[in-house]
N, C-alpha and C positions, 0 to 999 in steps of 0.2 A: 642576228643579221651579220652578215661577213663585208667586212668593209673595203677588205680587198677584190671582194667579188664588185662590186659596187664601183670600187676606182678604178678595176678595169674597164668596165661599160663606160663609166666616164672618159676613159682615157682614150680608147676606140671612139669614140662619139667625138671629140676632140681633134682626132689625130685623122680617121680616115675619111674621106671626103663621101666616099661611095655609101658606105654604112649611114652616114649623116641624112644624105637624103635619102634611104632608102626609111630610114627615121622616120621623117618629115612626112613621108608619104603613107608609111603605114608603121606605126610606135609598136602594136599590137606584137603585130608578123615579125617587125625586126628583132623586138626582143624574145621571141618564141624561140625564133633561132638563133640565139646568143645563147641563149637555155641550151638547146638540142646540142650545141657546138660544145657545152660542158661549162657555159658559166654559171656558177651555182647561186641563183637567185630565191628569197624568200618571195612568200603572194605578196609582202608588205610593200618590198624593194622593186616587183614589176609592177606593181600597181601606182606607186610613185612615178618609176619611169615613165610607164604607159601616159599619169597623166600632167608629165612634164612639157611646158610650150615648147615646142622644135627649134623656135626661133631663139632660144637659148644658147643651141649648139652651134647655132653659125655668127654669135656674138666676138668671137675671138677672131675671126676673120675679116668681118666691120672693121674692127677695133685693130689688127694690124695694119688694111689695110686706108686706115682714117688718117689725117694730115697731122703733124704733131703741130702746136703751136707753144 
């Protein structure tokens, strides 16, 4: 497994808004083309992704934009 392959996809899922929901809408398709684009993913690492909740990726944005108390 390549863990940098991996923290990139995390860090794109994280970071770009468009890629998120394009996530969200199809895990499959998005990560096909993060492959095609040259992230080099194992079947373990897209099968993981593929079957990670969406709602994960947009927890950082909740949570910045959440009230501090």
């Amino acid at each position: 497994m390549s863990r940098a392959s991996v923290g990139m996809v995390i860090d794109k899922l994280l970071t770009d808004e468009n890629l998120r929901i394009r996530f969200a809408l199809d895990r499959v398709e998005t990560v096909v083309e993060l492959c095609l684009r040259g992230v080099d993913l194992t079947g373990d690492e897209i099968d993981l992704l593929c079957r990670t909740d969406a709602g994960v990726w947009f927890l950082r944005s909740a949570v910045r934009g959440a009230p501090q108390h």
